[in-house]
Backbone atoms as SQL, in Angstrom:
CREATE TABLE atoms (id INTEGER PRIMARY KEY, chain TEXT, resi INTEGER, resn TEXT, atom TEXT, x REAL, y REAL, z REAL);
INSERT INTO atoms VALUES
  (1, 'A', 1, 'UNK', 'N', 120.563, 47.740, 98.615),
  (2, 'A', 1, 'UNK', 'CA', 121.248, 48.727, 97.808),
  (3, 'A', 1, 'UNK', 'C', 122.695, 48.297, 97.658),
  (4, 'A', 2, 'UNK', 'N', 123.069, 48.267, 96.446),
  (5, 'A', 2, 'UNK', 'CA', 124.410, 48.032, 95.963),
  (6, 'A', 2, 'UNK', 'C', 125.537, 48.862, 97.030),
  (7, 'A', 3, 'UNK', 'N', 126.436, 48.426, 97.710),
  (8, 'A', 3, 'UNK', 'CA', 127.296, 49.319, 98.199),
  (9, 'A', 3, 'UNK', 'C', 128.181, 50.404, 97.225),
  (10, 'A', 4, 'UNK', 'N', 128.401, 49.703, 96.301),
  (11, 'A', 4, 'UNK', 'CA', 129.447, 50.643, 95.380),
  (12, 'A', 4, 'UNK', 'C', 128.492, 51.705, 94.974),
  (13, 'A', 5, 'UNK', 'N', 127.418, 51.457, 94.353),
  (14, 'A', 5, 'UNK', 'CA', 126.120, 52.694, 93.975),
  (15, 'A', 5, 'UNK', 'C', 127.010, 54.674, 95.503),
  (16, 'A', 6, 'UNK', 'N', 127.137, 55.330, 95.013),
  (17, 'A', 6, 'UNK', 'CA', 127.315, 56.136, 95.715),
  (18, 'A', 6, 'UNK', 'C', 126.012, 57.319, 95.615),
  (19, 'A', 7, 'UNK', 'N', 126.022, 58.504, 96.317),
  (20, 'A', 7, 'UNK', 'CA', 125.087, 58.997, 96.251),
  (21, 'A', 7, 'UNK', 'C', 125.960, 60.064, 95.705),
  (22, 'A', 8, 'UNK', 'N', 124.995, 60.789, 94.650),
  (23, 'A', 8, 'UNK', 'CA', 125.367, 61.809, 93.471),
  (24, 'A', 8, 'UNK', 'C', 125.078, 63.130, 93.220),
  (25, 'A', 9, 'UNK', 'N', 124.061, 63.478, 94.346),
  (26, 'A', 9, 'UNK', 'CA', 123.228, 64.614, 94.277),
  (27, 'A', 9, 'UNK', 'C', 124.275, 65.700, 95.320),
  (28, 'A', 10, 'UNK', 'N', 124.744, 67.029, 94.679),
  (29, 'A', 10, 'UNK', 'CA', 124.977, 67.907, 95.555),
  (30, 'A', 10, 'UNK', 'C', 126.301, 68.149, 96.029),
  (31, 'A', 11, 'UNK', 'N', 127.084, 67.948, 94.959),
  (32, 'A', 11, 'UNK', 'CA', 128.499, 68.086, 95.072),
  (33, 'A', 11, 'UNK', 'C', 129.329, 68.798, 94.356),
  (34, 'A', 12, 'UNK', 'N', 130.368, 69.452, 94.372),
  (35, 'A', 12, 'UNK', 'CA', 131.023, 69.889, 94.280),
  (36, 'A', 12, 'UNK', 'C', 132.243, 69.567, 94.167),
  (37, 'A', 13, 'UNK', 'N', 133.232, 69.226, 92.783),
  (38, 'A', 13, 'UNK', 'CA', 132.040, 69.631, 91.386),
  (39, 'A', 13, 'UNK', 'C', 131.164, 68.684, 91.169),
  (40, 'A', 14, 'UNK', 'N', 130.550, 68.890, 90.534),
  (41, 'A', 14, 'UNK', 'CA', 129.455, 68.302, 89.878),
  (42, 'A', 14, 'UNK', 'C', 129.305, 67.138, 89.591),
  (43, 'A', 15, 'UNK', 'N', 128.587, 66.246, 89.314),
  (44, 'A', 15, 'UNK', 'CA', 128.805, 64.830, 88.985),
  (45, 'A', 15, 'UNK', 'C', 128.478, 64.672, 87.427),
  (46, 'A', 16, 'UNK', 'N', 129.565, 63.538, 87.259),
  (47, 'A', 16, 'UNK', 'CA', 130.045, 63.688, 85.934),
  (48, 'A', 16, 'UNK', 'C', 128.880, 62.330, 84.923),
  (49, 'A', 17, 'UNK', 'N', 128.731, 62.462, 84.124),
  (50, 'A', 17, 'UNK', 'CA', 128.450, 61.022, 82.928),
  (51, 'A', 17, 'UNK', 'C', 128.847, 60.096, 83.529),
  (52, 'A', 18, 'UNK', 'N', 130.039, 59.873, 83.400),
  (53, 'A', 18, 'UNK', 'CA', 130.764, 58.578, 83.953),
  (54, 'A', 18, 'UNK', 'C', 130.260, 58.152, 85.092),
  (55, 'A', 19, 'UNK', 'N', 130.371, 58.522, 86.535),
  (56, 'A', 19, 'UNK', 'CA', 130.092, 58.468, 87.524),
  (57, 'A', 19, 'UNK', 'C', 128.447, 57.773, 87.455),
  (58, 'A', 20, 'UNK', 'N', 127.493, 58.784, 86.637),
  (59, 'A', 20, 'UNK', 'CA', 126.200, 58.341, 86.680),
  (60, 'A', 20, 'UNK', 'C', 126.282, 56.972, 86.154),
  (61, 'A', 21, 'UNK', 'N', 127.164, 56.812, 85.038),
  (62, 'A', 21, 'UNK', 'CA', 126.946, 55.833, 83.897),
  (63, 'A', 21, 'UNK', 'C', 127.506, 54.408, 85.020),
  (64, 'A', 22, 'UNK', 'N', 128.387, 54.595, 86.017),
  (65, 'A', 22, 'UNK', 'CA', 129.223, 53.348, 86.551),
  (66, 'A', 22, 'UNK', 'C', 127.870, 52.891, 87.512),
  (67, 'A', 23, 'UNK', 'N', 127.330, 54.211, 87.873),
  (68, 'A', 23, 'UNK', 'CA', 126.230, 53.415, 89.129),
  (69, 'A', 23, 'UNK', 'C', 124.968, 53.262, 88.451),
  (70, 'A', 24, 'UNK', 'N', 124.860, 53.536, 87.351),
  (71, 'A', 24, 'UNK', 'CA', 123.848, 52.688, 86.571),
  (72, 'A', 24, 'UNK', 'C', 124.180, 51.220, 86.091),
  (73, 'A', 25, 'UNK', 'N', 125.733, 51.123, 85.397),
  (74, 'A', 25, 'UNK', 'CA', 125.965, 49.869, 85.593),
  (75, 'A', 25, 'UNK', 'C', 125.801, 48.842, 86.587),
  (76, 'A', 26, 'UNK', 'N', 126.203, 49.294, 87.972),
  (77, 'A', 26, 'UNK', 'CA', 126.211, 48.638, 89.231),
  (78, 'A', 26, 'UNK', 'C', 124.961, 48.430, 89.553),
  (79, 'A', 27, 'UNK', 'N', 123.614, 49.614, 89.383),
  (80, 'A', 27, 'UNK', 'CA', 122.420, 49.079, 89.917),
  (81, 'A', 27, 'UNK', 'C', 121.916, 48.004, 88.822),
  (82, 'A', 28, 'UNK', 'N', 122.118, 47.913, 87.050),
  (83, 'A', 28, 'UNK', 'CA', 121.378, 47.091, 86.783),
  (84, 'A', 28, 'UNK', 'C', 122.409, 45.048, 86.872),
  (85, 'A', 29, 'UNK', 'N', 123.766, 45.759, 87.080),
  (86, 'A', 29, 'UNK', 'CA', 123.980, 44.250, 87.573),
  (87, 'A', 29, 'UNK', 'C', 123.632, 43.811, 89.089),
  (88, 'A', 30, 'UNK', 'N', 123.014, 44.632, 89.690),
  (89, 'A', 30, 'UNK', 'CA', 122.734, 44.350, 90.727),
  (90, 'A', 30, 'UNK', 'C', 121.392, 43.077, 90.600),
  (91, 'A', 31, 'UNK', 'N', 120.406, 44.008, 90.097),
  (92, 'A', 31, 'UNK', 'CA', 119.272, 43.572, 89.754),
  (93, 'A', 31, 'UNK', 'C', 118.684, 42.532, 89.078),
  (94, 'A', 32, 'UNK', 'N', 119.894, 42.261, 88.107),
  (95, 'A', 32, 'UNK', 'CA', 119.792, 41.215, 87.011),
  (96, 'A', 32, 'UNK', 'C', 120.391, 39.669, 87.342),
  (97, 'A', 33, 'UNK', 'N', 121.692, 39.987, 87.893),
  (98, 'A', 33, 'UNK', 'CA', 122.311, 39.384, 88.906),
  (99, 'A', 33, 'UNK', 'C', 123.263, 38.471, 88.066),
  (100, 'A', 34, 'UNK', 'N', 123.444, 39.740, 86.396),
  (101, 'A', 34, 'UNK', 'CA', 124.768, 39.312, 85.542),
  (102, 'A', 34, 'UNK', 'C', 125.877, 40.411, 85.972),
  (103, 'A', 35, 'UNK', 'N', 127.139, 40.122, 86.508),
  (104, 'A', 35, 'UNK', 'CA', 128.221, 40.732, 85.941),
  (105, 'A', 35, 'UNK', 'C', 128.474, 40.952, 84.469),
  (106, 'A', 36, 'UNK', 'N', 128.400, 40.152, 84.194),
  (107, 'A', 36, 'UNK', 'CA', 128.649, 40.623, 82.362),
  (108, 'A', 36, 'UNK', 'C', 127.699, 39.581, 81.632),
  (109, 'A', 37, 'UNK', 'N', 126.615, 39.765, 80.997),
  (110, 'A', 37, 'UNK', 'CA', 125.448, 39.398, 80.550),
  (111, 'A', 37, 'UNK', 'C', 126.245, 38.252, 79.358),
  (112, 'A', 38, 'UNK', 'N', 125.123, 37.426, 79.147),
  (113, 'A', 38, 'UNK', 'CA', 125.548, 36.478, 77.588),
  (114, 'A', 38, 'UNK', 'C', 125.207, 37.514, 76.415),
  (115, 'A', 39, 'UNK', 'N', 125.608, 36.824, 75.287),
  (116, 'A', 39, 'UNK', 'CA', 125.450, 37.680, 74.094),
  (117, 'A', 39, 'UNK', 'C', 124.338, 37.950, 74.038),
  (118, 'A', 40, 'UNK', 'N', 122.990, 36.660, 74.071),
  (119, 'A', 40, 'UNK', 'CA', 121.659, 37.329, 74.335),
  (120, 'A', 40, 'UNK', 'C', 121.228, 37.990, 74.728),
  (121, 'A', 41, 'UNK', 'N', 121.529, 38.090, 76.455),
  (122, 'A', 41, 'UNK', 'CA', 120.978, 39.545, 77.111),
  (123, 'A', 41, 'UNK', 'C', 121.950, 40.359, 76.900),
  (124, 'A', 42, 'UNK', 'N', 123.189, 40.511, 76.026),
  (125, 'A', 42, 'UNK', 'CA', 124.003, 41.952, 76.064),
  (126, 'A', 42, 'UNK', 'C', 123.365, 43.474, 75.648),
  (127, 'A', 43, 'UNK', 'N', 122.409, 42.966, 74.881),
  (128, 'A', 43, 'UNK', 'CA', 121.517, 44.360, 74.021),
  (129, 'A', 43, 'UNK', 'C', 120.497, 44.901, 75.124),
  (130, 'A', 44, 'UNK', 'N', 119.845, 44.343, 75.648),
  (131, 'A', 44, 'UNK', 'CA', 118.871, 44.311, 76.286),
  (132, 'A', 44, 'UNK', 'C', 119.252, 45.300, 78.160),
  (133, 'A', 45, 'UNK', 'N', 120.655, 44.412, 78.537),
  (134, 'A', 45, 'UNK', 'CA', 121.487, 44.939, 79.511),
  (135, 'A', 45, 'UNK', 'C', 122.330, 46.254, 79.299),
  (136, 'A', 46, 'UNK', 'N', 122.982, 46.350, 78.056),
  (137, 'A', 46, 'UNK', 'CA', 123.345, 47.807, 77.549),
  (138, 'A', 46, 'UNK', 'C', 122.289, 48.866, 77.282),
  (139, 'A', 47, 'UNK', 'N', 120.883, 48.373, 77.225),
  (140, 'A', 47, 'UNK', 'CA', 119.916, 49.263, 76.845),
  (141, 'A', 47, 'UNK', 'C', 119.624, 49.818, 78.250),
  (142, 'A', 48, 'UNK', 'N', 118.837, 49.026, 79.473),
  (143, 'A', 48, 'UNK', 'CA', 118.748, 49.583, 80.461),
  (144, 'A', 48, 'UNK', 'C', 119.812, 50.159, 81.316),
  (145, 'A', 49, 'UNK', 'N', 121.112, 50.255, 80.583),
  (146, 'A', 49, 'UNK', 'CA', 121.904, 51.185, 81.568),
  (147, 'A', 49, 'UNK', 'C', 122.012, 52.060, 80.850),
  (148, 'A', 50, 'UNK', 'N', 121.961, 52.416, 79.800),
  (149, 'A', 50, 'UNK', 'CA', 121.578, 53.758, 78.854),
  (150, 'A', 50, 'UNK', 'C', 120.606, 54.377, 79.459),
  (151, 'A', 51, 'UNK', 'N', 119.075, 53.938, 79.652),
  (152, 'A', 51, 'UNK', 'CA', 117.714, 53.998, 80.061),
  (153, 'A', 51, 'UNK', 'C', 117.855, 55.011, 81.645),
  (154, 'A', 52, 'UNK', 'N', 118.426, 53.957, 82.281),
  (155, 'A', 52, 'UNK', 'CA', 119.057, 54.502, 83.860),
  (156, 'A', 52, 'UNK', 'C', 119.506, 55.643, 83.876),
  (157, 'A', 53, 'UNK', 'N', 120.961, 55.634, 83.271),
  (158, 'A', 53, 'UNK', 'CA', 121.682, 56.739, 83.365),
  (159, 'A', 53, 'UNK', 'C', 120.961, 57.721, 82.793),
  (160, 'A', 54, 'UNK', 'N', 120.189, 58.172, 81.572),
  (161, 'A', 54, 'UNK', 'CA', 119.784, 59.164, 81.301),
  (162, 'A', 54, 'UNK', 'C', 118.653, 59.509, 81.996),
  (163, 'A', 55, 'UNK', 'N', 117.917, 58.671, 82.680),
  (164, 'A', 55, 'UNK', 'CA', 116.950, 59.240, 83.680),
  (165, 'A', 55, 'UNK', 'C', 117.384, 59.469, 84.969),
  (166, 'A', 56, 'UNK', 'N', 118.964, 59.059, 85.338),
  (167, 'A', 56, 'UNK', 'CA', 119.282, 59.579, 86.628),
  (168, 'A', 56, 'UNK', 'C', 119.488, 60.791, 86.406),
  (169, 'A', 57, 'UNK', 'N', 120.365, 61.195, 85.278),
  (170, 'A', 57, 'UNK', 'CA', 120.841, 62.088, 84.776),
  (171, 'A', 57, 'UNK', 'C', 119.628, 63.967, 84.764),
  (172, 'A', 58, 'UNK', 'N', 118.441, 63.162, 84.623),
  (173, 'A', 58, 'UNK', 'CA', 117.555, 64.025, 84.584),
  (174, 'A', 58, 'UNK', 'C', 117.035, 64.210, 85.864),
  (175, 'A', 59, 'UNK', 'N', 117.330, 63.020, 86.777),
  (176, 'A', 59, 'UNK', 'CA', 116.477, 63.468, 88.269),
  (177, 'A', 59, 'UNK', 'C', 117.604, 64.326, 88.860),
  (178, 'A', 60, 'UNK', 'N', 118.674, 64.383, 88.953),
  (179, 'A', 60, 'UNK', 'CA', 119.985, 65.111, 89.092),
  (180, 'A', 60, 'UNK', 'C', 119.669, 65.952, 88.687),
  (181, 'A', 61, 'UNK', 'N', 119.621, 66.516, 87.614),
  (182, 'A', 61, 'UNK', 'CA', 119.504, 68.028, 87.000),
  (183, 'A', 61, 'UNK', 'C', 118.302, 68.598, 87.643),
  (184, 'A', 62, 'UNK', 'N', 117.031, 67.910, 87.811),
  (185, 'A', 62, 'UNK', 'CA', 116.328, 68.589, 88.562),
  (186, 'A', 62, 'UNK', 'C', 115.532, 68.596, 89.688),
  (187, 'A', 63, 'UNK', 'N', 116.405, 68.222, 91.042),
  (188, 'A', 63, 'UNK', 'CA', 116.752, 67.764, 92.155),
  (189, 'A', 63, 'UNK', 'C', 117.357, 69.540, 92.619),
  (190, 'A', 64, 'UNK', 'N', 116.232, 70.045, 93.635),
  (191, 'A', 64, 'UNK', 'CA', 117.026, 71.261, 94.594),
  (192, 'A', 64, 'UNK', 'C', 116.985, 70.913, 95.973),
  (193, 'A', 65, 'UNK', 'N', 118.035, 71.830, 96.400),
  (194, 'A', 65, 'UNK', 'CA', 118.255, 71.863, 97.373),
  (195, 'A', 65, 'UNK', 'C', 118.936, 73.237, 98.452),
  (196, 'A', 66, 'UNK', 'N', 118.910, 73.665, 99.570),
  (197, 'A', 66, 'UNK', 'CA', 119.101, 74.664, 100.059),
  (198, 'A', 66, 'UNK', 'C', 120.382, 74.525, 100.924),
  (199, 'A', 67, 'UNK', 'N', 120.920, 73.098, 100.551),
  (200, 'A', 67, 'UNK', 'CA', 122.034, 72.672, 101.595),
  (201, 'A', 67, 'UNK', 'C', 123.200, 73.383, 100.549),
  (202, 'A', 68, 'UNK', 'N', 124.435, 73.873, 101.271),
  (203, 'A', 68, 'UNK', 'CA', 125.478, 73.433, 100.540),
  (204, 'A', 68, 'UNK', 'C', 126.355, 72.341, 99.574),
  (205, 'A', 69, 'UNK', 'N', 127.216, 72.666, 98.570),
  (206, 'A', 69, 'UNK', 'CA', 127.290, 71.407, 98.176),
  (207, 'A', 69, 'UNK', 'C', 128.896, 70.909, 98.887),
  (208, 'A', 70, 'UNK', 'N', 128.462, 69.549, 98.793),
  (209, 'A', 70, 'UNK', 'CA', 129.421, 68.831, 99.672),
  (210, 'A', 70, 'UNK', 'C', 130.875, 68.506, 99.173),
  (211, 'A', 71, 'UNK', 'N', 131.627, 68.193, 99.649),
  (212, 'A', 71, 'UNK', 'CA', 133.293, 68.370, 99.134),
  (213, 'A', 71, 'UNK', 'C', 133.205, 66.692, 98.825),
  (214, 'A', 72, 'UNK', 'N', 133.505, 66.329, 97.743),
  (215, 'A', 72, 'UNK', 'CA', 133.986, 65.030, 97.233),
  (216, 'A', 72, 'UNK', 'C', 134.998, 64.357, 98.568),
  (217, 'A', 73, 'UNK', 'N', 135.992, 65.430, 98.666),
  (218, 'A', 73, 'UNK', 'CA', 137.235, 64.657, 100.156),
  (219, 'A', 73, 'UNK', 'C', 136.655, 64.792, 100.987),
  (220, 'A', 74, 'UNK', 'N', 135.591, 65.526, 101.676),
  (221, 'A', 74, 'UNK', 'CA', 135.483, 65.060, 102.830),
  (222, 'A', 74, 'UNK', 'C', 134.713, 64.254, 102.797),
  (223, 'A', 75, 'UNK', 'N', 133.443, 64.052, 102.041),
  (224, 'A', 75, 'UNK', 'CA', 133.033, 62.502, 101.834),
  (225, 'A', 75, 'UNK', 'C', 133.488, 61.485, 102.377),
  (226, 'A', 76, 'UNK', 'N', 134.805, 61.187, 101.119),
  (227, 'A', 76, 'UNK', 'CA', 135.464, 60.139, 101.185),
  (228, 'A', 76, 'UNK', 'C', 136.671, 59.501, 102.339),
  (229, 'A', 77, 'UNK', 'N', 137.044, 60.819, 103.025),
  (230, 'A', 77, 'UNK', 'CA', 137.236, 60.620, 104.469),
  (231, 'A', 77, 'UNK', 'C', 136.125, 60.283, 105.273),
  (232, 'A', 78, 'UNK', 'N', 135.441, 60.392, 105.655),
  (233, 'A', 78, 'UNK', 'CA', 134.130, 60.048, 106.419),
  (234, 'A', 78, 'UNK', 'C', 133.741, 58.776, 105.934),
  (235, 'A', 79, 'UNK', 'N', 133.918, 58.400, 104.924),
  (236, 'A', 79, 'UNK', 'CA', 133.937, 57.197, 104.501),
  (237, 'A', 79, 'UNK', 'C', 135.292, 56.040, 104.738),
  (238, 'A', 80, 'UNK', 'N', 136.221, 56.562, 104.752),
  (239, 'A', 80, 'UNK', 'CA', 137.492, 55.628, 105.659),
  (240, 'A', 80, 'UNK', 'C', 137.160, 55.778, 106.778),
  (241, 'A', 81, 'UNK', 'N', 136.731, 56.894, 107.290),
  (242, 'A', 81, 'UNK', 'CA', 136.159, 56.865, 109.008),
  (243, 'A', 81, 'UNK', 'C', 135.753, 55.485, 109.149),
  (244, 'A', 82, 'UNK', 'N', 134.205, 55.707, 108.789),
  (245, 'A', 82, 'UNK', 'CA', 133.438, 54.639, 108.906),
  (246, 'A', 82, 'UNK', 'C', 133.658, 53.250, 108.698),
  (247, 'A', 83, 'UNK', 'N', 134.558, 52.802, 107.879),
  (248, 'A', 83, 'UNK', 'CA', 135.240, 51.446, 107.250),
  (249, 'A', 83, 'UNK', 'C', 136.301, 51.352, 107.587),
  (250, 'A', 84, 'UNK', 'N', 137.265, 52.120, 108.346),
  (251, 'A', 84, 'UNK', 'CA', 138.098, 51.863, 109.616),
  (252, 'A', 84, 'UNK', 'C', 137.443, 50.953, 111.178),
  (253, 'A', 85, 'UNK', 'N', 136.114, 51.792, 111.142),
  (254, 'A', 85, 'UNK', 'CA', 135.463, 51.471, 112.505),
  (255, 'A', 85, 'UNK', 'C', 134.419, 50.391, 112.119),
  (256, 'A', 86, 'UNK', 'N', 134.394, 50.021, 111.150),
  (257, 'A', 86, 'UNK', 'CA', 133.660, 48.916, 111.032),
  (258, 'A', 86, 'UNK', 'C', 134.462, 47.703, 110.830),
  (259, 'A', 87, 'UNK', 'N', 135.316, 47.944, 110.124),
  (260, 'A', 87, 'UNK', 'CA', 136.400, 46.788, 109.907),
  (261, 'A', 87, 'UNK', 'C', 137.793, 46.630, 110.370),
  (262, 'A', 88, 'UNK', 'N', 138.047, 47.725, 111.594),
  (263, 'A', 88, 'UNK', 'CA', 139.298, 47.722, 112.413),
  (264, 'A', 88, 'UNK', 'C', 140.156, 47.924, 111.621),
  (265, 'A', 89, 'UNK', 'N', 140.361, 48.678, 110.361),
  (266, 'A', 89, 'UNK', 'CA', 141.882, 48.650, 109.442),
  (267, 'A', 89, 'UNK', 'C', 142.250, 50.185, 110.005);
């Protein structure tokens, strides 16, 4: 799994287009294993992150849950936690 890919479900606020649209980018350059495709595959690579995002977009929308939704900052503190203690900074 891509590290940058974040998880999207259950926050507060909400997760946006963009957000879906960047970790759809990230999973299909993951997969493909272009950063930025040739002109040939450019159509083909812009199509499946269209494809992605609108089907993440739909598992998101209908995705429940009984948990609270989670604070974007504290996330992302818990996440310097962790990458403090993994990488001593």
């Amino acid at each position: 799994m891509c590290r940058n890919i974040k998880p999207l479900f259950n926050f507060d606020p909400p997760t946006t287009e963009e957000e879906i649209r960047a970790a759809s980018l990230q999973f299909v350059r993951k997969i493909s294993g272009f950063t930025k495709p040739s002109r040939a595959n450019e159509a083909p690579f812009l199509n499946a992150i269209d494809e992605i995002s609108a089907i993440s977009a739909r598992l998101l929308t209908n995705l429940e849950t009984n948990a609270p939704p989670k604070s974007r900052e504290e996330e992302a503190a818990r996440a310097r936690v962790r990458s403090a203690l993994r990488f001593g900074t």
